[in-house]
MDTraj code that builds the backbone (N, CA, C; nanometers):
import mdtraj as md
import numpy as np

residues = "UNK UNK UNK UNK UNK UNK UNK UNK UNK UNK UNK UNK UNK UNK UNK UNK UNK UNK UNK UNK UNK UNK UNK UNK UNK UNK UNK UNK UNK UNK UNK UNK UNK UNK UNK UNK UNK UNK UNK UNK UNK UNK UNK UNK UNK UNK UNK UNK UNK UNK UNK UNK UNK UNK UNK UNK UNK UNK UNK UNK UNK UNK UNK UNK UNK UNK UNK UNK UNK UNK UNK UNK UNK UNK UNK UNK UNK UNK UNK UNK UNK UNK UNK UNK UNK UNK".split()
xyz = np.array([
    [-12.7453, -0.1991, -5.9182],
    [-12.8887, -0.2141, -5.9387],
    [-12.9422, -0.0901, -6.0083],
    [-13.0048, -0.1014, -6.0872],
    [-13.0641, 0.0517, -6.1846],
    [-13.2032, 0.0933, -6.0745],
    [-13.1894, 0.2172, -6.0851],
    [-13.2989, 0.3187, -6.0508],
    [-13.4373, 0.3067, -6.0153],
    [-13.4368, 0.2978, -5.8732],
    [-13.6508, 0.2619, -5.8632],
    [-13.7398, 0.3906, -5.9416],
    [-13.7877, 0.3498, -6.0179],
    [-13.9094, 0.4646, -6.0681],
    [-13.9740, 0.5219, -5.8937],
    [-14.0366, 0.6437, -5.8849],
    [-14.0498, 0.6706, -5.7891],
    [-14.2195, 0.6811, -5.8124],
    [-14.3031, 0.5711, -5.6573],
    [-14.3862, 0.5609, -5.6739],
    [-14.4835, 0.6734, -5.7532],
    [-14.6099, 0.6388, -5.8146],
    [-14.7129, 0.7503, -5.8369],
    [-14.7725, 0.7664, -5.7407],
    [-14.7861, 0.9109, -5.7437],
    [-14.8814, 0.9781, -5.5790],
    [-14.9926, 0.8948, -5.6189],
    [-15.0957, 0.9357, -5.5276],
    [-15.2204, 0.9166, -5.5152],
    [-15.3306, 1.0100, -5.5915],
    [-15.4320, 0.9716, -5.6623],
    [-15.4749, 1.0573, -5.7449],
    [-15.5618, 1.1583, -5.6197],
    [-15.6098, 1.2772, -5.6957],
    [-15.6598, 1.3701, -5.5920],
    [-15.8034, 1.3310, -5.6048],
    [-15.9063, 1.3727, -5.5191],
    [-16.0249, 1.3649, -5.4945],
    [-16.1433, 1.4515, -5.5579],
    [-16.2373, 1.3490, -5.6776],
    [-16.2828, 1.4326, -5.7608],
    [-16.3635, 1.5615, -5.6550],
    [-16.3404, 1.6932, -5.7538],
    [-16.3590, 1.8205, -5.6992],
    [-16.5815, 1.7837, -5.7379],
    [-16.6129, 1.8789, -5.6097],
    [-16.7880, 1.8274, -5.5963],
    [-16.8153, 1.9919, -5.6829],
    [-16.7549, 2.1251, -5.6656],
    [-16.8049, 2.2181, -5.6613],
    [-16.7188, 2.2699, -5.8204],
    [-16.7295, 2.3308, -5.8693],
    [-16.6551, 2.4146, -5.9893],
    [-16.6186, 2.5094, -5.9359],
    [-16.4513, 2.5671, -5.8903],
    [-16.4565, 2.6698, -5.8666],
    [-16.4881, 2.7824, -5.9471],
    [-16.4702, 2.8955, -5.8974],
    [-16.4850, 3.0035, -6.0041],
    [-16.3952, 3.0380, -6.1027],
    [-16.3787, 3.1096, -6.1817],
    [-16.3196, 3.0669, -6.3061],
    [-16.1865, 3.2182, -6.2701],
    [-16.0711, 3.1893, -6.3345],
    [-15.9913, 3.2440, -6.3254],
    [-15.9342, 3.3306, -6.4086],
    [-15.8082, 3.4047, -6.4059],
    [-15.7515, 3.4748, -6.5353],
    [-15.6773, 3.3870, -6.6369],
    [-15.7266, 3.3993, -6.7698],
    [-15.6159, 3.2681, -6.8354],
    [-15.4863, 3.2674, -6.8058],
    [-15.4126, 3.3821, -6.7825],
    [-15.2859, 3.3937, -6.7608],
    [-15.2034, 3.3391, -6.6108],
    [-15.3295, 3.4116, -6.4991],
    [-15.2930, 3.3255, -6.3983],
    [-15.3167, 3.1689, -6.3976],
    [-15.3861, 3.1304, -6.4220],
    [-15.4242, 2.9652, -6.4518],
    [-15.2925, 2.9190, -6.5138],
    [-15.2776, 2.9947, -6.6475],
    [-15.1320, 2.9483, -6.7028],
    [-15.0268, 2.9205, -6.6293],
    [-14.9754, 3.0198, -6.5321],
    [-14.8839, 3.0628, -6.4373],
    [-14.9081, 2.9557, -6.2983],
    [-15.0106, 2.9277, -6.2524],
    [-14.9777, 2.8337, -6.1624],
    [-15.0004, 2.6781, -6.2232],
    [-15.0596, 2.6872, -6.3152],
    [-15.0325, 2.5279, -6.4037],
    [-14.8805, 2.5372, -6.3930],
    [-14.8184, 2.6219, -6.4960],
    [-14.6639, 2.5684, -6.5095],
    [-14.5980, 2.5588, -6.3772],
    [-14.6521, 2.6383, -6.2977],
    [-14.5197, 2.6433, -6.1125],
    [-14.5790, 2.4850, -6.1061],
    [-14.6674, 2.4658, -6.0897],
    [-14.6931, 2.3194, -6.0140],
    [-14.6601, 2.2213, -6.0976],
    [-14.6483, 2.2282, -6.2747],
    [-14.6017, 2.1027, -6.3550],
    [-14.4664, 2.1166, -6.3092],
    [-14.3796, 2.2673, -6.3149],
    [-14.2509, 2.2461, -6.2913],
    [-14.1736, 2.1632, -6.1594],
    [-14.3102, 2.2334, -6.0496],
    [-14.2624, 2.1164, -5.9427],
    [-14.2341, 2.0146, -5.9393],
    [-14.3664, 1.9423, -5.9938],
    [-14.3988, 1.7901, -6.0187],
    [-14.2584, 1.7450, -6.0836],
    [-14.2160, 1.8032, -6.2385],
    [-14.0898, 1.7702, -6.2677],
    [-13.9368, 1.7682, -6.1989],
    [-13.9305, 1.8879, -6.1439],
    [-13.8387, 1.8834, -6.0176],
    [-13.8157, 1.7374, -5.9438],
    [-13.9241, 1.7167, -5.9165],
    [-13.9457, 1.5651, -5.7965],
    [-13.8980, 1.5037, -5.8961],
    [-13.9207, 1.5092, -6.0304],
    [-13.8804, 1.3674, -6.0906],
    [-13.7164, 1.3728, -6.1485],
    [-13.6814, 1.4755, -6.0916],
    [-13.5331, 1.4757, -6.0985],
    [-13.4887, 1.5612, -6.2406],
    [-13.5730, 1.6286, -6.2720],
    [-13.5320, 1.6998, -6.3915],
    [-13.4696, 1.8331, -6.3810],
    [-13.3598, 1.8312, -6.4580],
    [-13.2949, 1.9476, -6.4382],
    [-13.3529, 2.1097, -6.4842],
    [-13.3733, 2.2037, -6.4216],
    [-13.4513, 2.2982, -6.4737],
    [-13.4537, 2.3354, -6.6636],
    [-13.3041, 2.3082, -6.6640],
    [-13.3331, 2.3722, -6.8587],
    [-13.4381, 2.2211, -6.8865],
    [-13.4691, 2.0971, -6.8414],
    [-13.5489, 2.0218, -6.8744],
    [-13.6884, 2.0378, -6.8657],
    [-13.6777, 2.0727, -6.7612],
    [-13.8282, 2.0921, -6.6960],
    [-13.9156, 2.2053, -6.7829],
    [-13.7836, 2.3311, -6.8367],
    [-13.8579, 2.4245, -6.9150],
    [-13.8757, 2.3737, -7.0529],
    [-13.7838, 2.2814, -7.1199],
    [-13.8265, 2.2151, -7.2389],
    [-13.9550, 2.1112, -7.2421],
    [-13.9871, 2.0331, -7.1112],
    [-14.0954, 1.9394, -7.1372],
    [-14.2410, 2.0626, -7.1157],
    [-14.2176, 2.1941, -7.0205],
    [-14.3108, 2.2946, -6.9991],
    [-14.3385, 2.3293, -7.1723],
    [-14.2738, 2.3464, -7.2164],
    [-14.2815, 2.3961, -7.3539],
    [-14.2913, 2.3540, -7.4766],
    [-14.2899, 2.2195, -7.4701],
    [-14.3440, 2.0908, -7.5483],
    [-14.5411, 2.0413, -7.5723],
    [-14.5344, 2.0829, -7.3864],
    [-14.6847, 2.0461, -7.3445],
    [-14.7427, 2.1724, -7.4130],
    [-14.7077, 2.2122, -7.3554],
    [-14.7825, 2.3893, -7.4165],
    [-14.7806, 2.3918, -7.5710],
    [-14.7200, 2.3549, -7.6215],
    [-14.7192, 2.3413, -7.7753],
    [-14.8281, 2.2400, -7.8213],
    [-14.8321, 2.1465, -7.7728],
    [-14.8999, 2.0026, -7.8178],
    [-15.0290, 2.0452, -7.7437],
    [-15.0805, 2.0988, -7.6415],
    [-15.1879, 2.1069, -7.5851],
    [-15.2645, 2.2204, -7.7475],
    [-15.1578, 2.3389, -7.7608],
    [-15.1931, 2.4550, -7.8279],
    [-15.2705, 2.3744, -7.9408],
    [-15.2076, 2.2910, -7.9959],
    [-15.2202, 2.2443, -8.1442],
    [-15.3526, 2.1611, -8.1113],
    [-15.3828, 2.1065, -8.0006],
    [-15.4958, 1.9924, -7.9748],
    [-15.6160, 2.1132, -7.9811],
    [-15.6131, 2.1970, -7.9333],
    [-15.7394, 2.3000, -7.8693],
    [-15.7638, 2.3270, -8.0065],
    [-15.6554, 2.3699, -8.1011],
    [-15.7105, 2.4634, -8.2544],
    [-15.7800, 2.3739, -8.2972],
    [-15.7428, 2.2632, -8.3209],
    [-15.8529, 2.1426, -8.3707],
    [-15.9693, 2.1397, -8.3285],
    [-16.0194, 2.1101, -8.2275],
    [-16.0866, 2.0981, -8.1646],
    [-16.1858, 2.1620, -8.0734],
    [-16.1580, 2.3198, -8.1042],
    [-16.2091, 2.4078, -8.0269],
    [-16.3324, 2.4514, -8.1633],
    [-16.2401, 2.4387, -8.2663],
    [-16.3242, 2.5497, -8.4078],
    [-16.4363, 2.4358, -8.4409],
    [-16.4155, 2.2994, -8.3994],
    [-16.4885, 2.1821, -8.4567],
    [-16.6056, 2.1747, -8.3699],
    [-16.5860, 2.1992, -8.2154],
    [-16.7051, 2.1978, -8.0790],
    [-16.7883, 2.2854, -8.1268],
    [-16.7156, 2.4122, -8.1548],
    [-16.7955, 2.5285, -8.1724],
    [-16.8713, 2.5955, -8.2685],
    [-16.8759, 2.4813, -8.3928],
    [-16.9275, 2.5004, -8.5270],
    [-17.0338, 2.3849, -8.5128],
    [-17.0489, 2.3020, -8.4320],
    [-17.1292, 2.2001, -8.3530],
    [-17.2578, 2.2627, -8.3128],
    [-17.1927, 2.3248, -8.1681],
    [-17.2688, 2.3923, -8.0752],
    [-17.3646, 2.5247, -8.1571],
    [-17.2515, 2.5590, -8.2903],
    [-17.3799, 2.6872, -8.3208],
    [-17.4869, 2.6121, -8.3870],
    [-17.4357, 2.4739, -8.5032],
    [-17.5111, 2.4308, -8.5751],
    [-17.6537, 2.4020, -8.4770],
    [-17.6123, 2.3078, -8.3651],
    [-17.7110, 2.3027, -8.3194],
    [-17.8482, 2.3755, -8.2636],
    [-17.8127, 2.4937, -8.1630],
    [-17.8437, 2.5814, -8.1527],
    [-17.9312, 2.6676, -8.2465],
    [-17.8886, 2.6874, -8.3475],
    [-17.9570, 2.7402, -8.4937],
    [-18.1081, 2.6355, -8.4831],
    [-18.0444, 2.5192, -8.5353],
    [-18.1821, 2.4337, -8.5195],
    [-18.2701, 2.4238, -8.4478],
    [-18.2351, 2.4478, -8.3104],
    [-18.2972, 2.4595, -8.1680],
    [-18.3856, 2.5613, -8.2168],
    [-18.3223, 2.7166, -8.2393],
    [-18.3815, 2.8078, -8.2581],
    [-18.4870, 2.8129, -8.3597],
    [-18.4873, 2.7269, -8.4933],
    [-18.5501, 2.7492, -8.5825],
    [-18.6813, 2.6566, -8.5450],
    [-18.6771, 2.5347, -8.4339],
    [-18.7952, 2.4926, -8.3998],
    [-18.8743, 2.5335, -8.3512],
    [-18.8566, 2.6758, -8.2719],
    [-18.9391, 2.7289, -8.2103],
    [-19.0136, 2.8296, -8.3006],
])
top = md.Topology()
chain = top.add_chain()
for i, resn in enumerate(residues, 1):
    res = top.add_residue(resn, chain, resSeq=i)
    for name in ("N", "CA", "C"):
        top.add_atom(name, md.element.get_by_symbol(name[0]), res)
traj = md.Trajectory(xyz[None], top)
């Protein structure tokens, strides 16, 4: 018989409060311990787990450059205008 996929957890419970904001580096650092976990469970062998860690991180990198310079050329445009109505 081939392999049961292993159920999906349960999603977590939307957060009410924002915590406070962190160091990017630590944020980095416990994102990857806990993706690596998550992968672990799914049976991945560590040199795997550090290739899919390092895939995401790449593809996330490339999504933000897009998209960060585009929000933020937005947000000034707007702003400007804001400012010039007054």
């Amino acid at each position: 018989a081939p392999p049961q996929a292993a159920p999906m957890p349960p999603r977590p419970a939307p957060a009410h409060a924002a915590p406070a904001p962190a160091a990017p580096a630590a944020i980095g650092a416990s994102v990857n311990g806990h993706l690596a976990g998550k992968l672990g469970e799914l049976g991945l062998t560590p040199q795997q787990a550090d290739a899919v860690l390092a895939l995401s991180r790449d593809v996330v990198e490339r999504v933000v450059w897009e998209v960060v310079p585009q929000l933020a050329e937005t947000m000034i445009k707007e702003e400007i205008q804001r400012l010039m109505k007054e």
